[in-house]
C-alpha positions in Angstrom: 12.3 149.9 129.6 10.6 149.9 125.9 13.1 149.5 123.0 13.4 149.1 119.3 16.3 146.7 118.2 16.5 147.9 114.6 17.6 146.2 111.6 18.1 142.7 113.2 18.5 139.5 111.7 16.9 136.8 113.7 18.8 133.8 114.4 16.2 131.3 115.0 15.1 128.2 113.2 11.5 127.6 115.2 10.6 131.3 114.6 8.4 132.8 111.7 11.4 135.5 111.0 14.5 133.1 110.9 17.1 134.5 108.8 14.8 137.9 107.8 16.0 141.2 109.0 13.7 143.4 110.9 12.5 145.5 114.1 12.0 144.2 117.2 9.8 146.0 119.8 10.1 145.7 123.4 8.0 146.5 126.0 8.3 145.7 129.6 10.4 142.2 128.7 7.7 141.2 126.4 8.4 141.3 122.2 4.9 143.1 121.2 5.6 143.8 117.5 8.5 142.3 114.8 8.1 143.7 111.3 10.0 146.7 109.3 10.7 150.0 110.4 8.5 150.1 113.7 8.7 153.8 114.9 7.7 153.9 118.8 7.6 157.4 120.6 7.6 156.1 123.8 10.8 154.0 123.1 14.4 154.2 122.6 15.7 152.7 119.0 19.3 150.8 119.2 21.1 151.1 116.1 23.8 148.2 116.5 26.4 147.8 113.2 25.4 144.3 111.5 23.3 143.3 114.4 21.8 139.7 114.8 19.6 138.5 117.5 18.5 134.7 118.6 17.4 133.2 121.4 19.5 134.0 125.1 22.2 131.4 125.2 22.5 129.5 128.7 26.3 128.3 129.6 25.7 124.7 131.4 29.5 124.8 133.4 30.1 128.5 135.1 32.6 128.8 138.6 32.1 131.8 140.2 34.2 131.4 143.3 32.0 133.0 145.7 31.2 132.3 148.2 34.8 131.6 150.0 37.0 132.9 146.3 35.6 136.0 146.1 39.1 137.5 145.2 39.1 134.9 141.9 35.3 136.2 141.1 32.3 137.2 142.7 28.4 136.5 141.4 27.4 140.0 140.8 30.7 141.0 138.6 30.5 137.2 137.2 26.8 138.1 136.2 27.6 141.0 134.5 30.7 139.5 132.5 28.4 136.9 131.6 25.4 139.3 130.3 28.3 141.1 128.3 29.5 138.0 127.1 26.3 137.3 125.5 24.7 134.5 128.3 21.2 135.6 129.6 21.4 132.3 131.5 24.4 130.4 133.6 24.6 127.1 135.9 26.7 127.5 139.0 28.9 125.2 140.0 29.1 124.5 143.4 32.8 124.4 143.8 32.9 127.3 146.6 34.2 127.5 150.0 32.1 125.9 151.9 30.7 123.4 149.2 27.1 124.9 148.0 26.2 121.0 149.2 22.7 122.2 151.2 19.5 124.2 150.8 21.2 127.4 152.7 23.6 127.6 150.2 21.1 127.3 147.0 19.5 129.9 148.6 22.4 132.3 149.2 23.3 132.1 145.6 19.9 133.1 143.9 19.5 135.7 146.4 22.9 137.1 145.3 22.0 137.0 141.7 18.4 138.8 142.5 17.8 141.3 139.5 20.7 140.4 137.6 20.2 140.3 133.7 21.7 137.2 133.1 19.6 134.2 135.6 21.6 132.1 138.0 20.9 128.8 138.1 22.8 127.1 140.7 23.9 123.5 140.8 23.9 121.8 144.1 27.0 119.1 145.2 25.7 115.3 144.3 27.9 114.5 147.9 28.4 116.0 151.2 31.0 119.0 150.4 32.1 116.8 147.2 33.8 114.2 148.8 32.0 111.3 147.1 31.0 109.7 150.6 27.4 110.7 150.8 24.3 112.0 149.4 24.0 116.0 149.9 20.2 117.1 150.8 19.3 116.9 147.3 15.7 116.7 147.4 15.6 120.3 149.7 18.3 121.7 147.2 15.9 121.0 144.3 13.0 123.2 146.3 15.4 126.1 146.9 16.1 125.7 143.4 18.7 123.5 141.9 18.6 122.8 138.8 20.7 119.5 138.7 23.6 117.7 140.8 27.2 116.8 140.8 30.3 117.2 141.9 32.1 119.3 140.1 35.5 118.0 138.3 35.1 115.0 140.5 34.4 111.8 139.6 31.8 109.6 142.3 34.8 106.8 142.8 32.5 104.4 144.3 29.6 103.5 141.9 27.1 102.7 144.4 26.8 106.4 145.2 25.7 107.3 142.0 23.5 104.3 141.2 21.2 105.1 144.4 22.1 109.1 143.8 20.4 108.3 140.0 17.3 106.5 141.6 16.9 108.9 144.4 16.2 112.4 142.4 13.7 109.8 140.0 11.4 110.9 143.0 11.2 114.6 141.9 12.7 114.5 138.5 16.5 115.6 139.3 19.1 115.2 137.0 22.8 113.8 137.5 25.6 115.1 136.5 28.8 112.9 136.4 32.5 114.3 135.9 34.2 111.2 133.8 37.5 110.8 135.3 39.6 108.1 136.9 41.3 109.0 139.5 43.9 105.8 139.2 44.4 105.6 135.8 45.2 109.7 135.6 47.2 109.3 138.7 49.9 112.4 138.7 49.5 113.0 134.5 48.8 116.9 133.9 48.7 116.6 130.2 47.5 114.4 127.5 48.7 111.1 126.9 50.7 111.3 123.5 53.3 112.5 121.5 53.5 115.8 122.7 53.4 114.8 126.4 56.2 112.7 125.7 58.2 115.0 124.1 57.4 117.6 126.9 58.2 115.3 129.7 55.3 115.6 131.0 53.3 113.1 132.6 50.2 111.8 130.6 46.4 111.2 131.0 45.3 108.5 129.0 42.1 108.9 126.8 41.0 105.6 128.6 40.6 107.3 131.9 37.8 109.2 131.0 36.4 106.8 128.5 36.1 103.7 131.1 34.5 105.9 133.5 31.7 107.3 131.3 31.5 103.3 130.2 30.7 102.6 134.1 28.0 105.3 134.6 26.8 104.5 131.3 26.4 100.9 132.3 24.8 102.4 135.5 22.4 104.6 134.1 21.1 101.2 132.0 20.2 100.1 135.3 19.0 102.9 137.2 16.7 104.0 134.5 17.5 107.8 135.8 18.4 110.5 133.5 22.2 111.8 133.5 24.5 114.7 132.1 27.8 114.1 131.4 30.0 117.2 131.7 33.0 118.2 129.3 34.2 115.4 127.2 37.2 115.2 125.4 37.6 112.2 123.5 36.8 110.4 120.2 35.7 107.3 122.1 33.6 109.3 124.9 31.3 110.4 121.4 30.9 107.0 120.8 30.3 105.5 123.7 27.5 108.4 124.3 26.1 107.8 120.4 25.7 104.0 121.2 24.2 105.1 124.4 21.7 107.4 122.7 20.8 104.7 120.3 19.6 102.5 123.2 17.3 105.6 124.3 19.2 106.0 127.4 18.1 109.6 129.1 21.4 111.0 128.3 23.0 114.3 127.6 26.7 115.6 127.3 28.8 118.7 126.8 32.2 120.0 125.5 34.1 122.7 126.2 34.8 125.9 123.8 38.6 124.8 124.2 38.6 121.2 123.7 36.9 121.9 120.3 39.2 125.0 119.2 42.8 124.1 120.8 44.7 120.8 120.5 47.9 120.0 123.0 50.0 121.3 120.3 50.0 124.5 122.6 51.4 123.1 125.3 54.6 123.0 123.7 56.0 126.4 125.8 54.1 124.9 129.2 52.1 128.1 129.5 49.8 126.9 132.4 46.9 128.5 130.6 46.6 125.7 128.7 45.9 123.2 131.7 43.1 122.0 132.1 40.4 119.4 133.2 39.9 117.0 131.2 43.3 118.0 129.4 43.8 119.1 126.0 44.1 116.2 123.6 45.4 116.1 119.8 43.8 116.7 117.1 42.0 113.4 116.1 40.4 113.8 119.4 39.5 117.4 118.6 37.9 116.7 115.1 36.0 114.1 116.4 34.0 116.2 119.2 33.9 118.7 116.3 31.9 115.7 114.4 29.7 115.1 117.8 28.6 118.4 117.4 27.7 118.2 114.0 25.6 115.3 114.2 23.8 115.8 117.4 25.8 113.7 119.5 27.0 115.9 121.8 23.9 118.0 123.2 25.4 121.5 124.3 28.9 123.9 124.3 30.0 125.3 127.7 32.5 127.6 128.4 33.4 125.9 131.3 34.6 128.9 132.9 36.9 128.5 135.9 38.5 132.1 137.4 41.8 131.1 139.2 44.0 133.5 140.4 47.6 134.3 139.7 49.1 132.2 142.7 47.5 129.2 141.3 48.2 129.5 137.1 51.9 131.4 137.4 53.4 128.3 138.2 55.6 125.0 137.3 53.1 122.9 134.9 52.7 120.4 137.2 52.0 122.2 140.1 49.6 124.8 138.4 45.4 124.7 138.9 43.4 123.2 135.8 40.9 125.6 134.8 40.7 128.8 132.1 37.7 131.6 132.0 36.2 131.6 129.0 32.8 134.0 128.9 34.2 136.5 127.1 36.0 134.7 124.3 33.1 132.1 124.0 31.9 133.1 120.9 34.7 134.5 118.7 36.4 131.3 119.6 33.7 129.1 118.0 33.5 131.1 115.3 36.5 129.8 114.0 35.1 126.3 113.9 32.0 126.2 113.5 28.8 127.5 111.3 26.8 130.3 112.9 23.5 128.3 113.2 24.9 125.8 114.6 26.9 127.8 117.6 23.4 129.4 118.6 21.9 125.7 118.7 24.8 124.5 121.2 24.9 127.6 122.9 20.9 127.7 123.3 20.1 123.4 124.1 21.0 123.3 127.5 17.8 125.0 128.7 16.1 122.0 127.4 18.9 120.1 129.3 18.0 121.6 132.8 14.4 122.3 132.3 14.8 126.3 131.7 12.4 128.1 129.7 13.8 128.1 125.6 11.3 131.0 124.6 11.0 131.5 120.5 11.5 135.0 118.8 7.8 135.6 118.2 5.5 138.1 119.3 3.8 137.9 122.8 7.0 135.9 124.3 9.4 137.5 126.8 12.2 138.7 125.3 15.3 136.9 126.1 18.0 137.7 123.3 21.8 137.4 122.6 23.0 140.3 120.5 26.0 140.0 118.4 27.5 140.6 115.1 29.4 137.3 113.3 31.8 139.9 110.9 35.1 140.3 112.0 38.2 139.5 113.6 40.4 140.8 116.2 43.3 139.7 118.6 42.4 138.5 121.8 44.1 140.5 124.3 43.5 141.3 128.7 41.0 144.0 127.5 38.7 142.0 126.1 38.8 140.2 129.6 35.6 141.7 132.3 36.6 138.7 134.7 38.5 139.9 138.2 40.8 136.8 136.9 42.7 137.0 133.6 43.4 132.9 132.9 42.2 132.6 129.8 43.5 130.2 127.2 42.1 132.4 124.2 45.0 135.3 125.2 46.6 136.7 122.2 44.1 134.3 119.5 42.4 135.9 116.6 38.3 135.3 117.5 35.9 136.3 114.9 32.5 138.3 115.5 31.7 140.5 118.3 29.1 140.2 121.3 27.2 143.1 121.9 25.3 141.6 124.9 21.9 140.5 125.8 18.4 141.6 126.7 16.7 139.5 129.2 14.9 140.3 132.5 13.1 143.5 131.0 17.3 144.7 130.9 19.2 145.6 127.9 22.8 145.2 128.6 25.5 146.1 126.4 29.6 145.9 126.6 
C-alpha cells in the first residue's frame, strides 16, 4: 500500500523535519520521500484536518484477557483498539487464564497478533502462574519472544526470588519488572490513605506501602547489578526514591499511569468503582509530583495501563469491586490536559528504548511507523468513543483534548 500523508507536521525532535509541515511518501512500509507537495500517481493522498505525525507510540502495561477472559477482551479486537487509539506497539501482560508463565504461551500470543498493525510484545510471568514461589522458564520465554518479566500487579513477597530472578536473566540480557506493593501494609485498604478515605469510610492504602517496597528492590537491584522496571508509581516519595536511585547509576526505569497523572481521589467521593484501581488514586500533592517526574526525566515512560474487566466485576460495592480501568482510547486527550505536546510523544515513544524495540526516526529510508493525530480540540468523553468489548473506563463523561486519527505501521494505514 503506497500513500501520501499530506500536510503533516512532524512531531520529532531527532528528525531533520521536527516541527516543519510537509508530505510524507510511503511505499511498501518504507518513508522514500518527505518534502512539499509530493504528487505520486501510483499512490493514494490522505488529507487528514490539522494532521501531525511522530514516531509510533508503544504502551509498556496492556491486559488483554485472552487467553481464558476473552469475553473482557480478546488480542485481535484489543489490537485494533490499540492501532485506533494511536499505539503501533503494546506489551502484554500476562495476567490470562492460564498464566502466559511458559514458552507455549509466548508463542500463542504472537501467533494471535500475526499481521496486526499494532506489534504484540508479550511479557512473560517472573513466577510460575504468578504466585511468587518460583522462577517461570524465563530464559525459553525470552527465545519465543518476551520482551521482559513480572508478575503483573503483584508484588515478589519474598525478596530472594527477585534477587536470583535479577541475576538469572543477566545471562541473556532480560529485564525485571517489579509491581511495588505490600501486601501487609495495604492489607484490606481499597482507597488512598487520606482525607478523603477517611471521610468516605473507606479503608486506606498508605503511600508507605508502595514506597518501602520499591526501597527493598531498589536496595536489591544495588546488589544484583541487574537492570529493573518499575511499573505504575503513584507517589511523591516513589519519584524520589527512583531520582536518588538514578543518581547512583542504577539500571533503572519506571512508569506512571495516564490516570494517576490526570485524576486525584477527589473522584472517589460518589464510590463509582471506575475509579478503583491499582496502585489507588492518591491526592493531589502526590499527583503534581509524578507530574514533576515527568518533567524532569525521572519517570522514563506513560502507560495506559489498560485493564478490560467486565460488568460483574466494576458494578459492585467499592470494596468488593476489581481494580483496573481501560484506557487506549482516552490515552491521549487525557494527557492533553496536563501536559505539553512534545513531551506526551516523548513518554509515549521511550519505552521502546525500555524493552529493546526498534525507536525508528522520521527520515527517509526508515520504515514507517507513525501515530497520527490532531492536538486541537475538545470533546466529552462518552461509551462511543470506547472500541474495547469492556466499557470501564475512568475518563467516562471527561472533556479530553485532541483527536487520534490512528497509526501506520506494518506497511498498514489504520484509521478510526
Amino acid at each position: 500500500m503506497n500513500i501520501i500523508l499530506k500536510a503533516a507536521k512532524v512531531i520529532d525532535p531527532k528528525s531533520q523535519f521536527h516541527n516543519q509541515i510537509v508530505d510524507i511518501h510511503i511505499e511498501q512500509g518504507v518513508i522514500t520521500q518527505i518534502a512539499n507537495n509530493i504528487t505520486e500517481a501510483n499512490s493514494t493522498p490522505y488529507h487528514l484536518e490539522n494532521l501531525h505525525v511522530s514516531r509510533g507510540w508503544m504502551d509498556s502495561s496492556v491486559n488483554l484477557g485472552e487467553p481464558g477472559y476473552e469475553e473482557r477482551e480478546t488480542i485481535v479486537n484489543g489490537l485494533n483498539v490499540a492501532a485506533k487509539s494511536g499505539f503501533s506497539q503494546i506489551a502484554l501482560q500476562p495476567n490470562t487464564q492460564p498464566i502466559i508463565d511458559s514458552q507455549s504461551f509466548i508463542s500463542f500470543t504472537k501467533q494471535k497478533a500475526y499481521g496486526s498493525a499494532t506489534e504484540l510484545y508479550p511479557i512473560g510471568s517472573l513466577t510460575k502462574k504468578s504466585e511468587g514461589l518460583d522462577l517461570a522458564e524465563l530464559f525459553d520465554m525470552s527465545n519465543a519472544g518476551a520482551i521482559a518479566f513480572g508478575d503483573y500487579n503483584q508484588s515478589i513477597k519474598n525478596p530472594n526470588v527477585l534477587k536470583v530472578g535479577l541475576q538469572y536473566v543477566q545471562d541473556f540480557d532480560g529485564l525485571v519488572i517489579a509491581y511495588s506493593e505490600n501486601k501487609d501494609i495495604k492489607g484490606n485498604g481499597v482507597a488512598h490513605e487520606g482525607i478523603m478515605s477517611t471521610r468516605l469510610g473507606l479503608k486506606g492504602i498508605p503511600a508507605l506501602a508502595e514506597e518501602i517496597e520499591i526501597a527493598r528492590n531498589l536496595y536489591l537491584l544495588e546488589y544484583t547489578g541487574g537492570k529493573l522496571h518499575i511499573p505504575t508509581i503513584s507517589t511523591a516519595k516513589s519519584v524520589e526514591l527512583i531520582r536518588q536511585a538514578k543518581q547512583k547509576k542504577l539500571n533503572i526505569t519506571c512508569s506512571v499511569s495516564v490516570h494517576q497523572l490526570v485524576l486525584n481521589d477527589e473522584v472517589l467521593s460518589d464510590f463509582d468503582t471506575r475509579f478503583r484501581v491499582s496502585p489507588p488514586l492518591r491526592d493531589d500533592n502526590h499527583r503534581k509530583a509524578l507530574i514533576k517526574g515527568i518533567e524532569d526525566g525521572t519517570i522514563d515512560c506513560i502507560t495506559t495501563d489498560h485493564n478490560p474487566l467486565d460488568i460483574e466485576h466494576k458494578k459492585l460495592e467499592f470494596d468488593n469491586a476489581t481494580s483496573g480501568t481501560i484506557g487506549l482510547e482516552s490515552a491521549f486527550g487525557a494527557l492533553l490536559t496536563v501536559l505539553p505536546l512534545e513531551v506526551i510523544i516523548d513518554k509515549l515513544t521511550s519505552a521502546k528504548n525500555i524493552f529493546k524495540v526498534k525507536n525508528t526516526s522520521i527520515e527517509i529510508g526508515e520504515k514507517a511507523d507513525l501515530s497520527l493525530f490532531n492536538p486541537k480540540g475538545s470533546y466529552i468523553f462518552t461509551k462511543e468513543h470506547i472500541l474495547s468489548k469492556s466499557k470501564n473506563s475512568a475518563f467516562l463523561n471527561l472533556e479530553l483534548k485532541g483527536h487520534v486519527y490512528g497509526i501506520y505501521n506494518q506497511s498498514q494505514l489504520i484509521l478510526k
